[in-house]
C-alpha positions as CSV (number, residue, x, y, z in Angstrom):
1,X,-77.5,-26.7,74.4
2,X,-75.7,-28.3,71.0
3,X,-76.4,-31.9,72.4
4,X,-78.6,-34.0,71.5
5,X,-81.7,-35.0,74.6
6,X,-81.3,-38.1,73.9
7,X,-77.7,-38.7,74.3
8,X,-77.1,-41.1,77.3
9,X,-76.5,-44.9,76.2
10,X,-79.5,-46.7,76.8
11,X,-79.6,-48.8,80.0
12,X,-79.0,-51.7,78.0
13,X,-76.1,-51.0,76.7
14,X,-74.1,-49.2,79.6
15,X,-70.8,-50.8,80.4
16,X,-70.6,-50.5,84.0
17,X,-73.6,-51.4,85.8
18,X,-75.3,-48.5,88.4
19,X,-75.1,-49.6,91.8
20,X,-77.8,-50.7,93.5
21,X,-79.7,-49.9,97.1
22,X,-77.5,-53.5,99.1
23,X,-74.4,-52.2,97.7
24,X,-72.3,-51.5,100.4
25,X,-70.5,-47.9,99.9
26,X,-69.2,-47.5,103.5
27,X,-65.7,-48.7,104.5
28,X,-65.7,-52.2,106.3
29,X,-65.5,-51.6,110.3
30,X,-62.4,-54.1,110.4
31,X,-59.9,-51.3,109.0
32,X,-57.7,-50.4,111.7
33,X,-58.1,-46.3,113.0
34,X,-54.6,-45.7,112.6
35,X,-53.9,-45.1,108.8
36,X,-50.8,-44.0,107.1
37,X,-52.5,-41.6,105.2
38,X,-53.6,-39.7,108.6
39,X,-49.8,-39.7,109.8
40,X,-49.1,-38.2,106.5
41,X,-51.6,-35.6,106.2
42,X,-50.2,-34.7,110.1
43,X,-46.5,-34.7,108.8
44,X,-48.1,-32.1,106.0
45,X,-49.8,-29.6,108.0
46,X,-47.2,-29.8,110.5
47,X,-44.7,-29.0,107.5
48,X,-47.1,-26.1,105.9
49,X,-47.4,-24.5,109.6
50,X,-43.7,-24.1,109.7
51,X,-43.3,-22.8,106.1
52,X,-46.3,-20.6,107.1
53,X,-44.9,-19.1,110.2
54,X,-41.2,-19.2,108.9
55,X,-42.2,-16.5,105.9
56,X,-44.3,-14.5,108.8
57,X,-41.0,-14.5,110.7
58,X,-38.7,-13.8,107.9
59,X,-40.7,-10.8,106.2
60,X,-41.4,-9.2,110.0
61,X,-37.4,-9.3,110.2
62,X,-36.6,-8.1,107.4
63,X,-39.0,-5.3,107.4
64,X,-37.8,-4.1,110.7
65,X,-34.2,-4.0,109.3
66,X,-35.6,-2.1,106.4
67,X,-37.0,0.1,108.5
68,X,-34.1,0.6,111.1
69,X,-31.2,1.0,108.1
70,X,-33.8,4.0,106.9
71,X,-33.5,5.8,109.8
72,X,-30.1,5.1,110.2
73,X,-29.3,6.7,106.5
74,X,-31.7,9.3,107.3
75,X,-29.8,10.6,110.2
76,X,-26.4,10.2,108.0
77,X,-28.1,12.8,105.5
78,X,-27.8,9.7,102.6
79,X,-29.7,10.6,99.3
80,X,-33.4,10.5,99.0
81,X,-33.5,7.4,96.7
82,X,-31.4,5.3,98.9
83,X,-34.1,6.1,101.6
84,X,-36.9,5.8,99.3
85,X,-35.3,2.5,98.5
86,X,-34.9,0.6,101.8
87,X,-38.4,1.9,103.1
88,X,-39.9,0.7,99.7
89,X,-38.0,-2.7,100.3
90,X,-39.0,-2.7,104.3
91,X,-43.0,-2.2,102.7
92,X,-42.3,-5.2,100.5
93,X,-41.0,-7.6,103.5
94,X,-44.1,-6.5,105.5
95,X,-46.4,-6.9,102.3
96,X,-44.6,-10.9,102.6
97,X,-45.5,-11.3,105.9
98,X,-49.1,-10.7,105.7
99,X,-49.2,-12.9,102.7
100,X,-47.1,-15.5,105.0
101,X,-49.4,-15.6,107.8
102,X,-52.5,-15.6,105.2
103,X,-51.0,-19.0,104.3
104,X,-49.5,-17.9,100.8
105,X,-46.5,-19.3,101.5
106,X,-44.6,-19.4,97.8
107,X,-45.8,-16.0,97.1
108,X,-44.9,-14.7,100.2
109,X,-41.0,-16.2,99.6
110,X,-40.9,-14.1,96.3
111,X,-41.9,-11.4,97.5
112,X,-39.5,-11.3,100.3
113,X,-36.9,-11.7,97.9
114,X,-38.4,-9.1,96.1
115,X,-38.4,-6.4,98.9
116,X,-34.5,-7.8,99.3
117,X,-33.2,-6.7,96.3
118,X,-35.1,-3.6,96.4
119,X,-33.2,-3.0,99.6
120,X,-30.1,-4.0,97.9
121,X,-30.4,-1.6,95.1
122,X,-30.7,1.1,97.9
123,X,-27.6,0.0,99.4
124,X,-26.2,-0.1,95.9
125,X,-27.0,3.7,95.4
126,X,-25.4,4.7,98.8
């Protein structure tokens, strides 16, 4: 508490005058109910759905084909890092998905391109 009590312009010397009680703060009634604002803030959660379930979609995928190219090299006896590798990168995708359908939509894209290239430096070691 470094300031002063007393620190507020007195009334007389305000700028902007405080509103009184008949000031109206409600919108007029004669605005019509269809804004553009509201068909813009549709178009936006229409748009952030799609992103939202496009990264659910895209992580799920991708950790499925993580998952299926580790059995696959499993049952061609492939090294254990190049396992260790696409299961790590299939853990990732899903890990992308969850944040996807939790509405973390950015994060989730990074992280699906980070479980990618951890799949791809599997598929590098084979």
């Amino acid at each position: 508490m470094s300031g002063r009590p007393d620190s507020d312009l007195p009334p007389d010397t305000q700028t902007t005058p405080e509103p009184t009680e008949d000031t109206p703060r409600d919108l007029p009634e004669d605005l019509p109910d269809d804004l553009p604002e509201a068909e813009d803030e549709d178009l936006l959660l229409e748009q952030a759905r799609r992103a939202r379930w496009g990264s659910v979609g895209t992580g799920a995928l991708l950790a499925l084909a993580g998952t299926a190219a580790t059995a696959l090299r499993a049952a061609d006896a492939a090294p254990a890092l190049v396992l260790a590798a696409y299961a790590c990168g299939a853990a990732v995708c899903a890990l992308a998905a969850v944040l996807g359908a939790r509405g973390r939509t950015r994060r989730a894209l990074w992280t699906t391109v980070a479980g990618v290239m951890v799949m791809a430096l599997g598929d590098h070691f084979d």
